[in-house]
C-alpha positions as CSV (number, residue, x, y, z in Angstrom):
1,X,90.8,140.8,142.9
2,X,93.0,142.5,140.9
3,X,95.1,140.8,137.7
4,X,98.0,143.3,137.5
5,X,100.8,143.2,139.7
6,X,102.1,146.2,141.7
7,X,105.6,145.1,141.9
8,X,107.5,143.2,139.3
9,X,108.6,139.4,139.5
10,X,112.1,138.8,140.5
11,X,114.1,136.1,139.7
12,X,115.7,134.7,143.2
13,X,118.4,133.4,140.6
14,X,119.8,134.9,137.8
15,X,119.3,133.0,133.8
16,X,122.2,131.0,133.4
17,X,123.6,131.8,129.7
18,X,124.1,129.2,127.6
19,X,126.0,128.7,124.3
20,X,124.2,127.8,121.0
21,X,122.1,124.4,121.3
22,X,123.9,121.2,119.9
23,X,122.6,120.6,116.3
24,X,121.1,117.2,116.0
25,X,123.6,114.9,113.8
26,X,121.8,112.9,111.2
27,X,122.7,109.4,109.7
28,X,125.2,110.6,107.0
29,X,127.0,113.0,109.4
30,X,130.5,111.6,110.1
31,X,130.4,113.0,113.9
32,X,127.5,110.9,114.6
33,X,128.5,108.7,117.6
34,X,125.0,107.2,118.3
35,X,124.1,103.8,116.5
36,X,120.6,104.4,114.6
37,X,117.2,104.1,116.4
38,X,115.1,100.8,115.4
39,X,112.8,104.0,113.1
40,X,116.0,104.8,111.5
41,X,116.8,100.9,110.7
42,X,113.4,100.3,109.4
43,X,113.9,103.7,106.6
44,X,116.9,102.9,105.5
45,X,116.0,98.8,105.2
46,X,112.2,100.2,103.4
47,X,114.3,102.7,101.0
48,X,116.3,99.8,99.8
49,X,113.6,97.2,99.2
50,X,111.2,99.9,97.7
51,X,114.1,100.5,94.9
52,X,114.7,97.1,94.6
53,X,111.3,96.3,93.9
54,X,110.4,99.6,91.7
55,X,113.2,99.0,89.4
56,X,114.2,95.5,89.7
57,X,110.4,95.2,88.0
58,X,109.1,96.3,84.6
59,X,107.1,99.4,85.8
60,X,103.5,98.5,84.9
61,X,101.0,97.0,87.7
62,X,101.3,93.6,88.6
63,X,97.7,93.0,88.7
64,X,96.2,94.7,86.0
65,X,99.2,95.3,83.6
66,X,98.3,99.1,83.8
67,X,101.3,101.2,84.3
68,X,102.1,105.1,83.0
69,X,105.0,103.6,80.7
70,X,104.1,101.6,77.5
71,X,107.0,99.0,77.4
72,X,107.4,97.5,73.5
73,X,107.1,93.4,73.7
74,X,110.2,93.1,71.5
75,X,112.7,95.2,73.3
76,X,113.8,94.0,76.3
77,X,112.9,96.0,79.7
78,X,116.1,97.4,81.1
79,X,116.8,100.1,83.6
80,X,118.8,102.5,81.2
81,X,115.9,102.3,78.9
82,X,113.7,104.5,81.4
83,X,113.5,108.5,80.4
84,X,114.1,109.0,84.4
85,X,113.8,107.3,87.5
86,X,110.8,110.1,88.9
87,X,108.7,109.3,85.1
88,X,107.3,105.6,85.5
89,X,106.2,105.3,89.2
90,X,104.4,107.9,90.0
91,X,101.1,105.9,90.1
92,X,102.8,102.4,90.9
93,X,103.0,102.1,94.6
94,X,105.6,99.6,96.7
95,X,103.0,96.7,97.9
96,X,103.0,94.0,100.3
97,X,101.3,90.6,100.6
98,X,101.3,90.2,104.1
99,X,100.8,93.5,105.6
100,X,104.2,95.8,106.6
101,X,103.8,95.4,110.4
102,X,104.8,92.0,110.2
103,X,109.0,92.9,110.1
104,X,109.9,89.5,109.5
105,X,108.4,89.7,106.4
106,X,108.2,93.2,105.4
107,X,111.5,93.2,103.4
108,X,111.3,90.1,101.7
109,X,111.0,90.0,97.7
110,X,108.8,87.4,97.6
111,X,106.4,89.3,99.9
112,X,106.7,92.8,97.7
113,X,104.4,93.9,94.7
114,X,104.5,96.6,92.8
115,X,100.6,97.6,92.0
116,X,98.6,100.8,90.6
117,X,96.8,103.1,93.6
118,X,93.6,102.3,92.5
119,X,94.8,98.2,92.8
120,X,96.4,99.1,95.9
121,X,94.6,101.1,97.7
122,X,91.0,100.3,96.5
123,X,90.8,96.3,95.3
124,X,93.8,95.2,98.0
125,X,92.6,97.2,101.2
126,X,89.0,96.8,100.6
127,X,88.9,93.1,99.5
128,X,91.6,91.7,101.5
129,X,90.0,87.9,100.6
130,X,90.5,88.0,97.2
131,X,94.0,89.6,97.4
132,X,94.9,86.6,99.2
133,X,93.5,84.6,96.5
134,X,95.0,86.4,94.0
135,X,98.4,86.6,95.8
136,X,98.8,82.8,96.3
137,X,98.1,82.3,92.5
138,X,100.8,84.8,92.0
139,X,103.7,83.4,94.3
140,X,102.3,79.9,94.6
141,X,100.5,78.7,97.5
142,X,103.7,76.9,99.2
143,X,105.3,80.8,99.1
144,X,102.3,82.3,100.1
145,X,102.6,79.7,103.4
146,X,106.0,80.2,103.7
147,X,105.7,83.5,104.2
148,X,102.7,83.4,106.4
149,X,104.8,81.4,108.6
150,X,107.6,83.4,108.7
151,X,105.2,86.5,109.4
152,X,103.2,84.6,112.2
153,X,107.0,83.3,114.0
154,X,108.1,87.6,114.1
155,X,104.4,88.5,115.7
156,X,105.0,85.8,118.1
157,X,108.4,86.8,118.9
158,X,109.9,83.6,117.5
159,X,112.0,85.6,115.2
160,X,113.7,88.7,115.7
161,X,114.6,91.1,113.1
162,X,118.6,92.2,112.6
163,X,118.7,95.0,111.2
164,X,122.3,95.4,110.4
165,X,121.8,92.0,108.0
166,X,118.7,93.0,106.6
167,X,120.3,96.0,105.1
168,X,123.3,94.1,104.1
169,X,121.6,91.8,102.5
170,X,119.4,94.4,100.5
171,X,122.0,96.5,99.6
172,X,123.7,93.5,98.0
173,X,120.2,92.5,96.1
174,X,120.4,96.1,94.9
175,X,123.8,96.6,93.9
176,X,123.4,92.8,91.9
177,X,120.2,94.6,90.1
178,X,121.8,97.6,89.5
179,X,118.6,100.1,91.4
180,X,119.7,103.3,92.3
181,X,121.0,103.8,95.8
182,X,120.1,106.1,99.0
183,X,122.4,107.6,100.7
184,X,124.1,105.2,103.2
185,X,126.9,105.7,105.6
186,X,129.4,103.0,105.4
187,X,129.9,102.5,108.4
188,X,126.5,100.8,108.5
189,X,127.0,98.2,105.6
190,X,131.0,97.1,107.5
């Protein structure tokens, strides 16, 4: 058995010719008719609360008080007092108490820390029962219930996330605090 043809493969219809392929239209293109996916909801809503938290905070590790900025007891922490908004959080990472998968209360301020990696990723991951402990001293254990309840009533379907509000509401909370903002269309905050 031979692998090379003898005659060559015709097409019993010709290619059709096409024009260029439609370029994909993002969230901050004005021709966009589509309303964002849920994935595209949840980035824009985790961009907002990640500034909120980062800069609506004095940038130093709320566990361990570590943080790359030194911050001087007698002047008072302000936004416009940072050298730029890339310097002081390149080792503080955007934290949550009860774990992001739970959308009903993934964007809630109570719910969001601002720790180091190594209190992030190595104390908080590996001993979840002492973050627990740790976190209900923090917010209080009523909070820490409150929360667990509200997380618990999303998993069970109780409680369904809006997306339009959430953002609304978190752009508000940033605007009041001042954070910088990501790019948003408007039409998504009317």
């Amino acid at each position: 058995m031979s692998l090379t043809r003898k005659t060559p493969l015709a097409r019993r219809t010709p290619l059709k010719r096409t024009g260029p392929k439609p370029r994909k239209v993002g969230l901050n293109n004005p021709k966009r008719v589509k309303p964002p996916t849920k994935t595209e909801w949840k980035a824009l809503c985790d961009d907002l609360a990640r500034n909120t938290c980062r800069y609506g905070r004095p940038p130093i590790c709320e566990r361990c008080g570590r943080g790359p900025m030194t911050i001087d007891e007698d002047v008072p922490y302000t936004f416009a007092s940072m050298p730029s908004p890339s310097v002081p959080f390149r080792q503080l990472q955007w934290a949550h108490i009860h774990p992001r998968g739970y959308l009903a209360t993934r964007w809630e301020e109570s719910n969001c820390l601002l720790l180091c990696v190594s209190c992030h990723m190595v104390w908080a991951e590996s001993h979840p029962l002492e973050f627990d402990e740790w976190a209900k001293e923090k917010i209080g254990e009523q909070e820490w219930w409150r929360l667990r309840q509200q997380a618990l009533a999303g998993a069970r379907g109780e409680m369904k996330v809006d997306y339009p509000e959430t953002l609304k509401r978190l752009h508000a909370r940033a605007v009041e605090l001042g954070v910088p903002l990501p790019k948003i269309p408007a039409r998504l905050l009317a």
